[in-house]
SENUTI-232523 format. One line per 5 residues: for each residue x, y negated, z of N, C-alpha, C. Coordinates in Angstrom, 2 decimals, decimal comma, always signed. Atoms other than C-alpha are relative to their C-alpha. Last residue first. Layout:
N
X/Y/Z/X/Y/Z/X/Y/Z | ...;
This chain:
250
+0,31/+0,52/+1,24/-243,30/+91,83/-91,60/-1,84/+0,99/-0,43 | -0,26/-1,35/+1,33/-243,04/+93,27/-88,02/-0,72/-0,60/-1,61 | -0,60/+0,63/+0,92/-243,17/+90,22/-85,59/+0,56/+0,55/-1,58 | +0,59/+1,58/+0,22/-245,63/+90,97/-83,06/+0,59/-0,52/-1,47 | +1,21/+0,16/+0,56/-245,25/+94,79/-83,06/-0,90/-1,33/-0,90;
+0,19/-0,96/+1,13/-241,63/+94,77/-83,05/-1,35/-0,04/-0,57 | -0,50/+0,63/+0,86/-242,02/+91,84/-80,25/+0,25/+0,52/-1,68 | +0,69/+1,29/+0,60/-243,87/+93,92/-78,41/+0,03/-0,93/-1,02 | +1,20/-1,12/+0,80/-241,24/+96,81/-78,42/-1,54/-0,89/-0,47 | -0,57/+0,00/+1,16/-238,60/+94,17/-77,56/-0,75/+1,07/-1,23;
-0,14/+1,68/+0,47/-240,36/+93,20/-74,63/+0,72/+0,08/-1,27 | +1,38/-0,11/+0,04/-240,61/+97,01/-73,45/-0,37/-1,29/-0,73 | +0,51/-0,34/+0,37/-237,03/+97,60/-73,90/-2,36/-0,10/-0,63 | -1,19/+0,20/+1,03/-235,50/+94,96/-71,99/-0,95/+1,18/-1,52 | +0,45/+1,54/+0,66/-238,28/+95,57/-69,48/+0,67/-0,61/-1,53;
+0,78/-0,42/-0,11/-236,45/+99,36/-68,97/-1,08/-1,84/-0,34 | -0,25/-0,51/+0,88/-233,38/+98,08/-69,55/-1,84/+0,57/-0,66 | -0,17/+0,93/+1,55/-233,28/+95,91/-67,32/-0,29/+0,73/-0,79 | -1,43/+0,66/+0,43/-234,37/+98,75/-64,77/-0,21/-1,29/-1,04 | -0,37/-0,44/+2,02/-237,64/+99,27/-63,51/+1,32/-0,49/+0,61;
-0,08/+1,47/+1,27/-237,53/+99,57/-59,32/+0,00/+0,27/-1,27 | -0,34/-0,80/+1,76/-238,57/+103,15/-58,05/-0,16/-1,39/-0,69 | -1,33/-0,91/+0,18/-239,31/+103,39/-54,18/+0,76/+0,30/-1,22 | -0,79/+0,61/-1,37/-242,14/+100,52/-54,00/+1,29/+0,41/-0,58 | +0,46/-0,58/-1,55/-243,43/+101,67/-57,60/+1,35/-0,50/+1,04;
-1,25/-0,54/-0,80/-243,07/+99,60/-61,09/-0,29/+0,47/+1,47 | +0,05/-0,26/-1,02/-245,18/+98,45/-63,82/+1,41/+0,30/+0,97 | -1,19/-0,56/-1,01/-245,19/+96,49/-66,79/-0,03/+0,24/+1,37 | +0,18/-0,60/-1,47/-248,63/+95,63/-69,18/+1,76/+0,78/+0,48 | -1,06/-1,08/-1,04/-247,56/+93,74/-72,19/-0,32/+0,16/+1,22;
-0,95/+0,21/-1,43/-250,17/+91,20/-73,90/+0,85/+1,50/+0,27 | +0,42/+1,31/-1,07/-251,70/+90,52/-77,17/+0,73/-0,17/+1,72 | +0,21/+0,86/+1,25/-250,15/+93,23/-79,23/+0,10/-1,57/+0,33 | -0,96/-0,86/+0,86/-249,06/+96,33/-76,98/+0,10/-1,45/-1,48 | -1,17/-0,21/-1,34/-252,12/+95,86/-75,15/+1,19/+0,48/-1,35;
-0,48/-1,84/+0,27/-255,07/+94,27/-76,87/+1,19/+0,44/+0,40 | -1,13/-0,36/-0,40/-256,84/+91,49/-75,65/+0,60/+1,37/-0,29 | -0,50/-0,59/+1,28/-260,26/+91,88/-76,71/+1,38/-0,01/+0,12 | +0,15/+1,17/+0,59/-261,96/+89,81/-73,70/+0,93/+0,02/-1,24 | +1,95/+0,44/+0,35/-263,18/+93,26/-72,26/+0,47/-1,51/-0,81;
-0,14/-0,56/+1,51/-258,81/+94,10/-72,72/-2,05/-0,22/-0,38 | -1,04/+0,53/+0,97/-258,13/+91,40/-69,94/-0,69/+0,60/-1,54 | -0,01/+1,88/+0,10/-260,69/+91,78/-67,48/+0,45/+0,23/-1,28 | +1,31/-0,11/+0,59/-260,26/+95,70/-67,81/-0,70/-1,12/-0,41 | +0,05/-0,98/+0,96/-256,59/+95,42/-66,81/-1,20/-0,23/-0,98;
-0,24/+1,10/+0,65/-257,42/+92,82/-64,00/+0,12/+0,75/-1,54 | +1,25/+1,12/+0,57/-259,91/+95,17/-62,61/+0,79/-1,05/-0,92 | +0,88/-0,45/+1,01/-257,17/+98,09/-63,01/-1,07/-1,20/-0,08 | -0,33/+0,40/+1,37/-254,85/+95,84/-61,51/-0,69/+1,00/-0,72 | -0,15/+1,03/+0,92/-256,65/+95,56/-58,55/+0,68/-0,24/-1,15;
+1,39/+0,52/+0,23/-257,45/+98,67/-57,97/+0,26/-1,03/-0,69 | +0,55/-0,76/+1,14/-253,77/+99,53/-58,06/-1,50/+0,09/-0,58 | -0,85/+0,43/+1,37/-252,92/+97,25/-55,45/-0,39/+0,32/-1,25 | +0,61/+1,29/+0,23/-255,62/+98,52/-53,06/+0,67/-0,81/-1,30 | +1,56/-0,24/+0,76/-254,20/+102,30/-53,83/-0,61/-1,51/+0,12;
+0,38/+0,72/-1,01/-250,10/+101,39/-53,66/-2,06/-0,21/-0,26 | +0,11/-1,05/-0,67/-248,13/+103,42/-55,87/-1,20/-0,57/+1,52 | +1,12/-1,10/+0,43/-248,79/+101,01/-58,69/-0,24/+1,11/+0,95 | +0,08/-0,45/-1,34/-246,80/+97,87/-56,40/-1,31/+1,18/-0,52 | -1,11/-0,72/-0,54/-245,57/+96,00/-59,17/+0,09/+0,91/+1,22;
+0,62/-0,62/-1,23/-248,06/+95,66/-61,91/+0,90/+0,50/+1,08 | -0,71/-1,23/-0,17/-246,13/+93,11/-64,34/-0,96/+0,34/+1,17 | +0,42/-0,05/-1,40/-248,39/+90,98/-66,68/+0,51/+1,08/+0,62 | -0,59/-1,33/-0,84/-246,84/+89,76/-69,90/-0,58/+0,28/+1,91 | -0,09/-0,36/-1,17/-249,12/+87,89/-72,31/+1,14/+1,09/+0,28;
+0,21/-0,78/-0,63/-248,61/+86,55/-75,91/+0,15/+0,14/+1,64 | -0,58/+0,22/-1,31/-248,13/+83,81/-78,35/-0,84/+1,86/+0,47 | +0,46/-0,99/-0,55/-248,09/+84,14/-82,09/+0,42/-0,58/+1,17 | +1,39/+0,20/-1,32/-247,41/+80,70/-83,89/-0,51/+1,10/+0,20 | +1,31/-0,90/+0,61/-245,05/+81,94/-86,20/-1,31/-0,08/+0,07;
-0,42/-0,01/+0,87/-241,50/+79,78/-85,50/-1,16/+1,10/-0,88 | +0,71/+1,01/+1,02/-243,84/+78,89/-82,50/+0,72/+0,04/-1,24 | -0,58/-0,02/+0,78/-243,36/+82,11/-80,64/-0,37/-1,01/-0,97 | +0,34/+0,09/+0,94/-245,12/+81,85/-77,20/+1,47/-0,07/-1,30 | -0,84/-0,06/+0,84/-245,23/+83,40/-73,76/-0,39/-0,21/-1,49;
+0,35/+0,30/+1,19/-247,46/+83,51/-71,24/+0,78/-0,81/-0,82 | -0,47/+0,42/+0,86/-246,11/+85,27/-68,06/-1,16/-0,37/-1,10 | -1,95/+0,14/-0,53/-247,30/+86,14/-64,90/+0,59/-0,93/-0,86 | -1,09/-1,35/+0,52/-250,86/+85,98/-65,94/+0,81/-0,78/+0,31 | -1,09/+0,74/+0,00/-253,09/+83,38/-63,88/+0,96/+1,12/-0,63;
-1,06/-0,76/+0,47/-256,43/+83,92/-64,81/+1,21/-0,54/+0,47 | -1,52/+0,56/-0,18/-259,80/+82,23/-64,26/+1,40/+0,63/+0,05 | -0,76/-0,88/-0,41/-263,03/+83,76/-66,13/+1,36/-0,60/+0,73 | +0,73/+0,08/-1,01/-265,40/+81,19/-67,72/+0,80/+0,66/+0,76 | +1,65/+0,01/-0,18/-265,23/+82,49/-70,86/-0,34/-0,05/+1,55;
+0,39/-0,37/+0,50/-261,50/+82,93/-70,43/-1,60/+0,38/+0,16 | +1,80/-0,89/-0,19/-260,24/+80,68/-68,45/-0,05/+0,72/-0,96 | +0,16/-0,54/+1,36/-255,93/+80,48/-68,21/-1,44/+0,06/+0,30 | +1,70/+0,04/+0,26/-254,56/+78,71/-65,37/-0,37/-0,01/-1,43 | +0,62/+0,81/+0,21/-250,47/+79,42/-65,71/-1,49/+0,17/+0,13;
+1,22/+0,22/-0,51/-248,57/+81,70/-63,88/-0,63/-1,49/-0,34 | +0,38/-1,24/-1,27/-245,02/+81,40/-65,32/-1,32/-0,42/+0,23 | +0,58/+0,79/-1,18/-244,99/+79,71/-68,74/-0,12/+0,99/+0,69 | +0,83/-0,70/-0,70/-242,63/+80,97/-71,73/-0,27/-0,97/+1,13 | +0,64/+1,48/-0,84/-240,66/+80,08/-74,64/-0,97/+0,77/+0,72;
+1,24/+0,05/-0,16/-238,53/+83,43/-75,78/-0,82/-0,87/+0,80 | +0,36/+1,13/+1,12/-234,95/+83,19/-76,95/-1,43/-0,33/-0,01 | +0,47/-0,12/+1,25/-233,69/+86,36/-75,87/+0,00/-1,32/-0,29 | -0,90/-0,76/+0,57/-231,78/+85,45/-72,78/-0,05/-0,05/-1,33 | -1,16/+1,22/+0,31/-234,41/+83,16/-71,51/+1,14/+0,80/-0,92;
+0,44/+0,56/+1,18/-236,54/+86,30/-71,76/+0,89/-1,34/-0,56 | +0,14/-0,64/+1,38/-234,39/+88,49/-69,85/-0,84/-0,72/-0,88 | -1,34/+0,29/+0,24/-233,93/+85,43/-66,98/-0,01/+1,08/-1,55 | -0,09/+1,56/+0,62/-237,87/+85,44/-66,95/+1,56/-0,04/-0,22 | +0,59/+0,28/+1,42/-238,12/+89,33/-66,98/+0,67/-1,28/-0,28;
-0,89/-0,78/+0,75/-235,60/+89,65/-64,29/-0,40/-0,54/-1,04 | -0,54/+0,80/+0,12/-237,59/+86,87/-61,98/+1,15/+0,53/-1,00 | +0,25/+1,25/+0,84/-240,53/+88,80/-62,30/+1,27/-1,17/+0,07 | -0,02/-0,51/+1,59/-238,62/+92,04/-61,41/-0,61/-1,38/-0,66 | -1,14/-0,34/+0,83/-237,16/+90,20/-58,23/-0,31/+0,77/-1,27;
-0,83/-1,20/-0,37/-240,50/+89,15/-56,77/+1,37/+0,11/-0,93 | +0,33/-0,52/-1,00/-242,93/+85,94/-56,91/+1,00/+1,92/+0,90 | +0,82/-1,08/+0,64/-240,94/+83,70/-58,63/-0,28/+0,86/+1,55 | +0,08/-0,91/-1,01/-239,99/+80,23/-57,58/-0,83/+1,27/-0,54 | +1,01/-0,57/-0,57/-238,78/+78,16/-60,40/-0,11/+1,14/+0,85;
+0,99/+1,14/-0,29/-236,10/+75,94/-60,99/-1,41/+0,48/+0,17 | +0,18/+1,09/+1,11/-234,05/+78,13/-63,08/-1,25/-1,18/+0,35 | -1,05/-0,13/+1,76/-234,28/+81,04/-61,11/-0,50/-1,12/-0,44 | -0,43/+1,11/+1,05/-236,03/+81,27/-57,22/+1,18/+0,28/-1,59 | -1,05/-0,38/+0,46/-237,41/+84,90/-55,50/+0,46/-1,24/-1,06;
-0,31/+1,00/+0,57/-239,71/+84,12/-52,64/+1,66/+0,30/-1,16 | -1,64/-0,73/-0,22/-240,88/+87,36/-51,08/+0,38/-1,33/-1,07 | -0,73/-0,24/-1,79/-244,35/+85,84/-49,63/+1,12/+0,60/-0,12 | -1,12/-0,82/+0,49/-245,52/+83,08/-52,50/+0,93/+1,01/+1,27 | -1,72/-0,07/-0,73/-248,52/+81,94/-51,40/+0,51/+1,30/-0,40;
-0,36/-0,98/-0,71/-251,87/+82,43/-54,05/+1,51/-0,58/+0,56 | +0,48/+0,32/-1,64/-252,81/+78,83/-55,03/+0,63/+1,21/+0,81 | -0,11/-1,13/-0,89/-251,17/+79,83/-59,27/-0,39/-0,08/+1,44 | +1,45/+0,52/-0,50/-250,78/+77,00/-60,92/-0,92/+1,06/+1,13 | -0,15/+0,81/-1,68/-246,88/+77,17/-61,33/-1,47/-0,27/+0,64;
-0,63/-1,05/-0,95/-247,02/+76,21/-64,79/-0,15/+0,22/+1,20 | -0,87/+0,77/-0,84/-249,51/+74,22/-66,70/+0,65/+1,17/+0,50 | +0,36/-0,94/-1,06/-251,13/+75,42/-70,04/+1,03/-0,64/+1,09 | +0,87/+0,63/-1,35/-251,19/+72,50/-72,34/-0,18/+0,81/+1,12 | -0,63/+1,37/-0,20/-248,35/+73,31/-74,79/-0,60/-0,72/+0,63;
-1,07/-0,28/-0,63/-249,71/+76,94/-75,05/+0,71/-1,76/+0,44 | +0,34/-0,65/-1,38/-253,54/+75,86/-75,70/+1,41/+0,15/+0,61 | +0,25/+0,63/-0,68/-251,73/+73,60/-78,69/-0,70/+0,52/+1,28 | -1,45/+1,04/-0,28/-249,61/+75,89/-79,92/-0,56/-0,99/+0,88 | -0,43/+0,70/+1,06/-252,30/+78,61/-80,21/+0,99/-1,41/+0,84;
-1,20/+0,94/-0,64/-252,49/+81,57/-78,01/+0,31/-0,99/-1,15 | +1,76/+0,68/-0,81/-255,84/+84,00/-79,29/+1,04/-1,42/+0,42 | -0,28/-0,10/-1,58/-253,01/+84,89/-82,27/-1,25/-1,18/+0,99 | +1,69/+0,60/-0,71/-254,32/+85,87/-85,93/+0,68/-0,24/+1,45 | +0,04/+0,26/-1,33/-250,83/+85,97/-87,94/-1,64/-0,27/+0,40;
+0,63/-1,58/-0,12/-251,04/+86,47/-92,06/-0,49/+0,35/+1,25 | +1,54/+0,19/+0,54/-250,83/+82,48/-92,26/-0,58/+1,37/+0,25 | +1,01/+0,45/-0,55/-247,52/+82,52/-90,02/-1,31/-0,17/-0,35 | +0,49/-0,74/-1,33/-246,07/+85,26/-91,90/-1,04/-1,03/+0,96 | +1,00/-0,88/+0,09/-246,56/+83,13/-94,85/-0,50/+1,09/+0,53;
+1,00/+0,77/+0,00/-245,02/+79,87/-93,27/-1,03/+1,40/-0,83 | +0,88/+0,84/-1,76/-242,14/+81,80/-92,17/-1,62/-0,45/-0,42 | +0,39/+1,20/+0,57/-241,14/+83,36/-95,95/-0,85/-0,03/+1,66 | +1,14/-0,18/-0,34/-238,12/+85,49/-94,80/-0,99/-1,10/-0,63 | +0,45/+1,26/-0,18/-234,79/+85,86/-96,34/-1,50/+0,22/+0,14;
+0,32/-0,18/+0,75/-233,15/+89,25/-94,68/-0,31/-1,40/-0,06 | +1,56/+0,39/-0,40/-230,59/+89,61/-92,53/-0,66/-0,38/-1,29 | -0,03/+1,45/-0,16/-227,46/+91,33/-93,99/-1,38/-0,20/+0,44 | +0,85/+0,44/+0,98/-227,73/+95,35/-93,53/+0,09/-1,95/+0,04 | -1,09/-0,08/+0,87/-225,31/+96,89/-90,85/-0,38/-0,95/-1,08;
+0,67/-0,52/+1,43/-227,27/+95,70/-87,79/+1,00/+0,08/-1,02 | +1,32/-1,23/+0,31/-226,88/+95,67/-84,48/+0,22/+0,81/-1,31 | -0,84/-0,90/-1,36/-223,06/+93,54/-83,75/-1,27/+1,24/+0,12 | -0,94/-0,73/+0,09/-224,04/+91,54/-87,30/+0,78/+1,15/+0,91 | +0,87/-0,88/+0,98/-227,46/+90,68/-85,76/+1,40/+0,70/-0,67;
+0,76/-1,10/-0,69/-226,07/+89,82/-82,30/-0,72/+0,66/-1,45 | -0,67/-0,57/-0,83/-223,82/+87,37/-83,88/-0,65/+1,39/+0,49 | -0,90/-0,03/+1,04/-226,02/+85,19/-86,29/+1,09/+1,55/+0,68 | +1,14/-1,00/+0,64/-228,24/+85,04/-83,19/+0,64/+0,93/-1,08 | +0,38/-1,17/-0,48/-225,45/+83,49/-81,47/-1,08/+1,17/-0,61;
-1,27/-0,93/-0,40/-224,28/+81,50/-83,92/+0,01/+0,92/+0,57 | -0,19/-1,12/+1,02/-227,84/+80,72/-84,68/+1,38/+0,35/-0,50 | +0,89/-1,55/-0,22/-228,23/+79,33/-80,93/+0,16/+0,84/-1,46 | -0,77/-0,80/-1,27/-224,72/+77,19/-81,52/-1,13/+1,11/+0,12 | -0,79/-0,94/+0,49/-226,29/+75,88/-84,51/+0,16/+1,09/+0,71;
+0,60/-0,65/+0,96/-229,32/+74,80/-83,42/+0,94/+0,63/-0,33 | +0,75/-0,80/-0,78/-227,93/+73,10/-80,51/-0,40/+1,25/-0,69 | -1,36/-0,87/-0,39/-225,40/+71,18/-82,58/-0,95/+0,96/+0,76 | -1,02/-0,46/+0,84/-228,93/+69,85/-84,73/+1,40/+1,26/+0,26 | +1,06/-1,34/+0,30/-230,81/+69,13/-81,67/+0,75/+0,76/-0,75;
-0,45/-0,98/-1,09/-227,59/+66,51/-80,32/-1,19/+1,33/+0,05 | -1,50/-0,35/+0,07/-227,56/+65,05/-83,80/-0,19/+1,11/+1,22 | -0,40/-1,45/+0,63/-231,07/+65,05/-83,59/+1,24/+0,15/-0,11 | +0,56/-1,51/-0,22/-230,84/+63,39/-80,33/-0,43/+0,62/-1,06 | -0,94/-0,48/-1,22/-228,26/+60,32/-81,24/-0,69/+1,86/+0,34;
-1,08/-0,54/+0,97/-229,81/+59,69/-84,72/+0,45/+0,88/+0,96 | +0,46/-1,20/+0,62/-232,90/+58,63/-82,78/+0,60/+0,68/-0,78 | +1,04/-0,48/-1,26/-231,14/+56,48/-80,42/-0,60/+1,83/-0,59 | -0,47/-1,01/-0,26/-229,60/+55,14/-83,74/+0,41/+1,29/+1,42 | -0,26/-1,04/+1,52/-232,68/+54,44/-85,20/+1,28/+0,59/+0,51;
+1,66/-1,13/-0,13/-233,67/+52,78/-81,37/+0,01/+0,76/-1,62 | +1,14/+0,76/+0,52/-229,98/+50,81/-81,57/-1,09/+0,95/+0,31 | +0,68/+0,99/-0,79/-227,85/+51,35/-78,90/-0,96/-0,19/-0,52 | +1,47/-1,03/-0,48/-226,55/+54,47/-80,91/-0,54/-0,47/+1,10 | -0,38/-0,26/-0,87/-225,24/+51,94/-83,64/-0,87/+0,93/+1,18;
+0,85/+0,70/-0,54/-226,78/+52,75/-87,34/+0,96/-0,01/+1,88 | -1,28/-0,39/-1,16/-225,17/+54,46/-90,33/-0,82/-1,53/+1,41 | +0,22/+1,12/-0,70/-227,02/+54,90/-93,58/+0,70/+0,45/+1,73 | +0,09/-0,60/-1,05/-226,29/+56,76/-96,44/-0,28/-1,22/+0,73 | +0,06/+1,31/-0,40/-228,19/+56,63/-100,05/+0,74/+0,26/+1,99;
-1,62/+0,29/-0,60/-227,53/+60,02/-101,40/+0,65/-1,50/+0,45 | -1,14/+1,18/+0,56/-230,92/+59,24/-102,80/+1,45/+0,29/-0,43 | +0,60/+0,13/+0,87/-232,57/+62,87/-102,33/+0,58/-0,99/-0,61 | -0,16/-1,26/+0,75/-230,80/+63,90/-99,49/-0,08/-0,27/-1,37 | +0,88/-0,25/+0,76/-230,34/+60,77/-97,83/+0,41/+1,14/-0,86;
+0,02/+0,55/+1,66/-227,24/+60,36/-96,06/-1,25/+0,65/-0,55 | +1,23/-0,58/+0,61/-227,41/+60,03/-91,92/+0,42/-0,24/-1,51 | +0,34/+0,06/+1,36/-224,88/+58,14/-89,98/-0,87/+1,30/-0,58 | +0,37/-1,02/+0,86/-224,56/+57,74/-86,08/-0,24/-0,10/-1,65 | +1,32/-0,12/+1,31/-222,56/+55,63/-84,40/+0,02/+1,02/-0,36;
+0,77/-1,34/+1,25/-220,82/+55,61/-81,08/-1,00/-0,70/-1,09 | +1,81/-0,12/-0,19/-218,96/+52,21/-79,53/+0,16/+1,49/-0,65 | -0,64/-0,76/+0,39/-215,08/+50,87/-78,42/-1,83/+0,92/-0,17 | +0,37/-0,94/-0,79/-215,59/+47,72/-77,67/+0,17/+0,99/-1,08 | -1,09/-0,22/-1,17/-213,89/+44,62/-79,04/-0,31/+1,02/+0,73;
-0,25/+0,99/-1,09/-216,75/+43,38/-80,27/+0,82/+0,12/+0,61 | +1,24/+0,98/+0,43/-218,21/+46,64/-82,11/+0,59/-1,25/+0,93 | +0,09/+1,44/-1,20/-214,92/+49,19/-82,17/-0,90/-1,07/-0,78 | -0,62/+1,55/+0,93/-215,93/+52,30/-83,95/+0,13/-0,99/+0,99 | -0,47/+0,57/-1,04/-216,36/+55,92/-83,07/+0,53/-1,11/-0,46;
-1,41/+0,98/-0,33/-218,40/+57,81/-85,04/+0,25/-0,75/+0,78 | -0,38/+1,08/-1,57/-220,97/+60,96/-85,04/+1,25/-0,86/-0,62 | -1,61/-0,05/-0,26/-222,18/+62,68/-88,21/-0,13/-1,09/+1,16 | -0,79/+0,93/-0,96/-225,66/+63,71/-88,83/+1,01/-0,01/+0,25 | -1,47/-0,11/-0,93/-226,71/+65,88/-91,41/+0,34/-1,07/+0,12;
-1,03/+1,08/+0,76/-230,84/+65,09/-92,32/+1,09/+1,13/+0,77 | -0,34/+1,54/-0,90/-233,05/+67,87/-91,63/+1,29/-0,40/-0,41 | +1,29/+1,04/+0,29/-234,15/+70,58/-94,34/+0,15/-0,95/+0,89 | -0,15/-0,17/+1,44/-230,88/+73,12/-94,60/-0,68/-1,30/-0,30 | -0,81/+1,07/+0,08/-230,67/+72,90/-90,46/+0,21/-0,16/-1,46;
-0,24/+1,74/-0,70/-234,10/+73,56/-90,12/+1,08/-0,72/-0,36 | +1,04/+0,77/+0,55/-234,40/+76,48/-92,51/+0,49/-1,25/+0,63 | -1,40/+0,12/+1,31/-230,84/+78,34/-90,75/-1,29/-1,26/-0,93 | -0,96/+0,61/-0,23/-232,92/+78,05/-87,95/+1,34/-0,15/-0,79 | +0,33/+1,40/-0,87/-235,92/+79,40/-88,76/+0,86/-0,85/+0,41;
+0,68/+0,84/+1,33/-234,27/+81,91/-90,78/-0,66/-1,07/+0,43 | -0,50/+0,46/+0,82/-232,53/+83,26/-87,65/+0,06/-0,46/-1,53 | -0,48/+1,20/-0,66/-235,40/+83,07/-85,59/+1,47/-0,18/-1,10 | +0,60/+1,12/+0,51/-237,41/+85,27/-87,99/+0,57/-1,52/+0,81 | +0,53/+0,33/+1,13/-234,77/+87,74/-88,19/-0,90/-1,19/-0,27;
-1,58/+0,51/+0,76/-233,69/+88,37/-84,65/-0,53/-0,89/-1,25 | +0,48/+0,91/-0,30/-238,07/+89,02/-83,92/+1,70/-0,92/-0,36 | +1,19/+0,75/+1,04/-237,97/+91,52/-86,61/+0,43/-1,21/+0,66 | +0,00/+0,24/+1,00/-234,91/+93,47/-85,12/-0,77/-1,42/-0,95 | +1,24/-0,48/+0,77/-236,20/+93,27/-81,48/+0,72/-0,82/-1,56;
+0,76/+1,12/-0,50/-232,95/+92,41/-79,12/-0,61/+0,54/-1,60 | +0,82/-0,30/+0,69/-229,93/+94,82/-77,70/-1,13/-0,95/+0,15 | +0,44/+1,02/+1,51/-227,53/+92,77/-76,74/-1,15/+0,45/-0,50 | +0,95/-0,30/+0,72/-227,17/+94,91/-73,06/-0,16/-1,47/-0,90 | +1,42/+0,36/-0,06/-224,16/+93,29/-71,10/-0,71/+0,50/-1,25;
C-alpha cells in the first residue's frame, strides 16, 4: 500500500502529538480489590507538585481519568504511525515546529467553529449509484476513495454539508479541516467532465466558488474524472497531498 503523505502536513501532526502527550497529565491504569471486588483506577501525578492522585473509575474524576487515559493510548498509537511513515519517507529527523505560530500566520475562510457546526449528509439531491463506507452513503466510488484516503491520512472531514455563502447554498463533497492549525478546506470531485450538461455545471459551480475568493490549490481542490477513465489512488493520493504542501508549508 501507497504511504506516501504531504511532508509538511506529517510534521505538524507529529509535533502536535508528541506536544499533547508532553503537556497532559500521565495516566496509569490499576487493578485493585474495593470490597471484595476486583475494580480499575486511575492515577494522575501533578507535574508541578508531584502531588499524585488516584481515583476509582466509578467515580466522575475517575470517569475522567478513564477517557484521557483512553485519548492519551490513542495518541500514541497515531504518532507511532506517523512516527513511522516519516522515518520510511524521510532521511532527515522531523523537525520542531512552533504550532501556535503557524496557526497565527494562517488566514482560513473555515474556522473551527463554522467546521464543528456544518452538518453532514445535507445534501436533498437522491443518491442514484449508492456507494456506503464508514457509515456513510457516498455518492460514487471515487468519493468514497477520497473519504477512505483521507481517513487514512489523518484528515477530519464532512461529506456534503450546507455551506451559504452570501446567501448562496452549497453542498461541497468534502469539507475538511486541520485543527492542529486551524486551516480547513474544500474538495469537490467533477466526475462526469466528458459529459456537456455535467460540465456546465461544474463550470457554474467552479465560478461560484472562486467569485467568493476561494482559491484553488489553497482553499479548495478541484478533481475530475471521465465515464471511460477512472482516477487512480494515486492520482487523488497525489492531489490531496499537493494541497496539503500548499496548506501546511512553513
Amino acid at each position: 500500500m501507497n504511504t506516501s503523505i504531504s511532508k509538511y502536513f506529517l510534521a505538524i501532526k507529529i509535533n502536535a502529538f508528541e506536544q499533547f502527550l508532553q503537556t497532559s497529565p500521565i495516566v496509569r491504569i490499576h487493578h485493585k480489590h474495593y470490597h471484595n471486588e476486583l475494580c480499575s483506577a486511575y492515577s494522575f501525578t501533578e507535574r508541578k507538585t508531584g502531588q499524585r492522585h488516584q481515583y476509582l473509575s466509578t467515580s466522575q474524576k475517575g470517569r475522567q481519568l478513564e477517557l484521557l487515559y483512553g485519548h492519551r493510548e490513542l495518541i500514541k498509537s497515531k504518532l507511532a504511525h506517523y512516527r513511522t511513515l516519516w522515518n520510511s519517507n524521510f532521511v532527515q529527523p522531523c523537525p520542531e515546529l512552533n504550532l501556535e505560530k503557524i496557526k497565527k500566520s494562517r488566514f482560513s475562510f473555515i474556522a473551527k467553529e463554522m467546521f464543528d457546526n456544518l452538518i453532514p449528509n445535507s445534501n436533498p439531491r437522491p443518491i442514484e449509484r449508492p456507494n456506503p463506507y464508514n457509515g456513510t452513503i457516498f455518492r460514487s466510488k471515487s468519493e468514497r476513495e477520497i473519504a477512505e484516503l483521507l481517513d487514512e491520512i489523518g484528515i477530519d472531514y464532512k461529506y456534503e454539508p450546507l455551506m451559504r455563502f452570501n446567501d448562496i447554498d452549497m453542498y461541497p463533497d468534502f469539507v475538511c479541516y486541520i485543527p492542529e492549525i486551524g486551516v480547513g478546506f474544500i474538495i469537490e470531485h467533477f466526475g462526469m467532465i466528458d459529459n456537456v450538461n455535467y460540465i456546465e455545471t461544474s463550470i457554474r459551480k467552479f465560478r461560484t466558488y472562486t467569485s467568493l475568493g476561494l482559491i484553488p490549490g489553497i482553499d479548495i481542490l478541484f478533481t475530475y474524472e471521465k465515464n471511460n477513465a477512472p482516477p487512480t489512488a494515486a492520482y487523488f493520493r497525489n492531489s490531496i497531498n499537493c494541497i496539503l504542501d500548499n496548506i501546511c508549508a512553513p
